[in-house]
N, C-alpha and C positions, 0 to 999 in steps of 0.2 A: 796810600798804595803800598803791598808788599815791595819788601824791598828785593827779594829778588825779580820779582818780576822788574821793576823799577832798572833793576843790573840788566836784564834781558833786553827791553827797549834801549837802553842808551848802548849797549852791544850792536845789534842792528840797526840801528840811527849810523853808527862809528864805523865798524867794522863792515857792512855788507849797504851803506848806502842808503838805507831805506826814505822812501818820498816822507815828508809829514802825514799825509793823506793816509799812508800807511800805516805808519806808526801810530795816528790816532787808532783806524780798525784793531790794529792788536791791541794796543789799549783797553779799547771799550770790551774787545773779547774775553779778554785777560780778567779784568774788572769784574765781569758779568758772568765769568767762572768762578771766582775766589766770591762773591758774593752768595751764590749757590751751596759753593763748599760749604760755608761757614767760618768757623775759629780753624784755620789752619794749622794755628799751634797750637791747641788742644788734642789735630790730629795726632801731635806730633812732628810738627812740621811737613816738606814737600814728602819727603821719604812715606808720609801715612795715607797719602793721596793714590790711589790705586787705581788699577785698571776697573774695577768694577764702578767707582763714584766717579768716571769720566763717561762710563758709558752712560748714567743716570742721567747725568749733566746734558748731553744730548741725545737723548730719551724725552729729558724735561724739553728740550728746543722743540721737538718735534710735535711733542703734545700742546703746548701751546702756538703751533703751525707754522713754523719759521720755513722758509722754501728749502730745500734741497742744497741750495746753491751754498744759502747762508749756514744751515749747514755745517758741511762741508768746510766754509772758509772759516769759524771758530774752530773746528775742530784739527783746522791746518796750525791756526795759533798756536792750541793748544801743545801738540806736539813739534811744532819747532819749540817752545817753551822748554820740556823736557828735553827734549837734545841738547839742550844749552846746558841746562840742570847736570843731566852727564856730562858732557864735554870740560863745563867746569866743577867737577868732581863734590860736585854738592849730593849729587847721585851715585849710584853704583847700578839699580838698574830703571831701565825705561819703562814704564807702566801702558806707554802708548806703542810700543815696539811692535805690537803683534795687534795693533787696531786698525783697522781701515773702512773703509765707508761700509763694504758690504756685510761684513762683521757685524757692525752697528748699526744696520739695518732688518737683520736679522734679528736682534734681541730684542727677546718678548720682556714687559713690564713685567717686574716682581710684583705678587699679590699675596694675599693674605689668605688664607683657606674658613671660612666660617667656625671652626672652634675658635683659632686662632683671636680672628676681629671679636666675638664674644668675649675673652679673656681681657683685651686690651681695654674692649669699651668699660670692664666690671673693674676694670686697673683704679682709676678714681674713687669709685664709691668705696674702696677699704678706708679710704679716710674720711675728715669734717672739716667742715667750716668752707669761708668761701670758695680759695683755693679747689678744692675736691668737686665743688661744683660746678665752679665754674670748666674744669676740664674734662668733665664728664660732659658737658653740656659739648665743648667744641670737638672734641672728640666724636661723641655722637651725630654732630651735624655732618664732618666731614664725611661723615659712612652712610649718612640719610642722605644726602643729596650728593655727591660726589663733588661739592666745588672743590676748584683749587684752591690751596693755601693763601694764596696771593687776596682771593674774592673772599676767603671767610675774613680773612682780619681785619677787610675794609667794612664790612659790612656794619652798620649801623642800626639803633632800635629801631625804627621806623621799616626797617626792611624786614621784620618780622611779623607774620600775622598768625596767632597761635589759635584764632576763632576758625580759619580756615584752614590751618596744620601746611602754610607756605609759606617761603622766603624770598624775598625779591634781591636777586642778582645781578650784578654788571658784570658783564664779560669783557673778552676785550674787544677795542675798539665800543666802548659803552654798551653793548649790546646784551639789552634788557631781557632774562628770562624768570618765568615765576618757575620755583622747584617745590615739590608737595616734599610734605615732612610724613614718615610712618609715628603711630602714638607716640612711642617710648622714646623718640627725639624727642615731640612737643614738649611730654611730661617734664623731661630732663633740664630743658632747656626754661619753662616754667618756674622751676627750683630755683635756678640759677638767677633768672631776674628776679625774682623778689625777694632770693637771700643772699644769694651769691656777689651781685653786681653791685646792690645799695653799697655791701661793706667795701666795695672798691673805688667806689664814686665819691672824686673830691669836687668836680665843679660839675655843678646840677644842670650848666650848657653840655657836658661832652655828651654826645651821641655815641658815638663807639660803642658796637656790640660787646665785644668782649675787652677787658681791660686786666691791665697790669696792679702789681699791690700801689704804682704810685697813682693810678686812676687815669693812666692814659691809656691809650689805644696797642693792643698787645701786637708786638712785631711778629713777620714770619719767620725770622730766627729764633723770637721770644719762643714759640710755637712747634720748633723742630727741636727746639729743647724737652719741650712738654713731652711731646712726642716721645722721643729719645729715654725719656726715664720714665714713662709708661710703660716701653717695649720691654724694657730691663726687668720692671717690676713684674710685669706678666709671664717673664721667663720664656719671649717669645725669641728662638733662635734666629728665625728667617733676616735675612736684610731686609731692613724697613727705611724707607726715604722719604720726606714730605708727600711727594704724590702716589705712596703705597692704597692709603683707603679710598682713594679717587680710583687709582687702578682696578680694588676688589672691588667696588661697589659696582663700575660699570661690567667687568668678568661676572659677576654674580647673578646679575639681572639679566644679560644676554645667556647665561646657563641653565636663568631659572625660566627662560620662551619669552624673555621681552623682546619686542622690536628692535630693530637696528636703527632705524631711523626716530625712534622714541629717545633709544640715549642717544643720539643723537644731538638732539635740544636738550636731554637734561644736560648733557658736561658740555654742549654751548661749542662743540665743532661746528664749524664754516664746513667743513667735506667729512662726506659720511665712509670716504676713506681713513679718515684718520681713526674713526671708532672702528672699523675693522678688524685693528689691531685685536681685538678682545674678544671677535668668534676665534681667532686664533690661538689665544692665550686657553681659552673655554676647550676648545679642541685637543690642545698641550695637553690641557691637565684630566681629560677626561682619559687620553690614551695611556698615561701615566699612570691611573687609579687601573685603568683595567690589565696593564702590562703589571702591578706589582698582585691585583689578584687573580691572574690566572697566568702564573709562574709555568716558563718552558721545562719539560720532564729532563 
């Protein structure tokens, strides 16, 4: 456990009381924040934590369909968290000071614009060997089917059928959906098993779709790393988050006349509210393109 946060609970346990019961919930929330983040101190410590990667934070809650409620009650953690942070002068200022639910409700997913995702996906093929392939390949899948980070890296070989250009996914609560693959995934992803993955493969049982140089199953931190020095290498400015090419892939496809209720089932929402979000996003950026060309006299 970080250790401030770790100062934080035994603060509120001490000083203000709190039930056990409680103290677990901030816990688990706290936990399941800093898990998200990542490497804290590569951020730079709390100080590199911003307003913009708390909104992500519960952005990502919401996309994977957490009620309202719950919500809400991480995101109360969160900022008593930072108050404390200030109060004991580890801070100087609050990142959550000026966030509140309706705020955060309001914010539309950051997406990728299609030169951009072109650039990211050609980020790997500058290099060789299996490395390059294999991150082309996952790369490419997350922008071919929009899964979440979480379903690509569990995914296994058998959940691939390259004959029929589909991948069979578990969502959550196990819930089974098949996603078609476009060519240039299949291709990609082809490369990768038969060059890519053999050189990764120490025990000829692991199933694991994609793996690490030690031949295990690559993490989704492993993967926001990848991510992260793709972004760099493509010279792509925009903020990018694990669930950025999930975000373009379904903005893209509701832009390009697909169904609402089609992504729907591909990104595996329970409520075709929650896809929503992305006539919106579609809408944002279409008034944006025409407000910058056809500038007021």
């Amino acid at each position: 456990m970080d250790p401030r946060i770790h100062d934080f609970l035994r603060h509120i346990e001490v000083e203000n009381g709190y039930s056990p019961h409680t103290l677990s919930a901030y816990r688990s929330d706290l936990n399941q924040f800093t898990t998200v983040l990542g490497d804290v101190e590569a951020r730079g410590g709390w100080s590199g934590v911003d307003q913009d990667a708390i909104v992500d934070f519960v952005l990502a809650l919401k996309e994977r369909e957490y009620s309202q409620a719950t919500v809400a009650r991480k995101l109360a953690a969160i900022k008593s968290f930072f108050h404390f942070l200030v109060a004991e002068g580890v801070l100087h200022d609050d990142p959550t000071a000026a966030l509140d639910a309706p705020r955060v409700k309001k914010k539309l997913p950051n997406i990728l614009g299609r030169d951009d995702v072109e650039r990211l996906l050609a980020a790997p093929l500058q290099g060789r060997g299996p490395k390059s392939l294999r991150d082309a390949a996952l790369l490419e899948m997350l922008y071919a089917t929009g899964m979440r980070v979480s379903e690509l890296v569990a995914l296994n070989v058998d959940d691939i059928s390259l004959p029929s250009a589909t991948v069979r996914c578990l969502g959550k609560g196990s819930k089974e959906r098949i996603i078609p693959m476009y060519e240039r995934a299949v291709e990609v992803l082809r490369a990768y098993l038969e060059e890519g993955r053999v050189a990764y493969l120490k025990d000829r049982d692991e199933r694991a779709l994609f793996l690490n140089p030690r031949g295990s199953r690559l993490t989704r931190q492993g993967l926001w790393l990848i991510i992260k020095a793709y972004v760099e290498k493509a010279g792509i400015g925009t903020r990018v988050t694990p669930h950025t090419l999930r975000h373009s892939f379904a903005t893209h496809l509701l832009s390009g006349g697909a169904n609402l209720r089609e992504v729907q089932q591909l990104l595996g929402h329970a409520n075709v509210s929650t896809t929503q979000i992305y006539t919106h996003v579609s809408k944002d950026r279409l008034r944006k393109t025409y407000d910058s060309s056809h500038p007021r006299a």
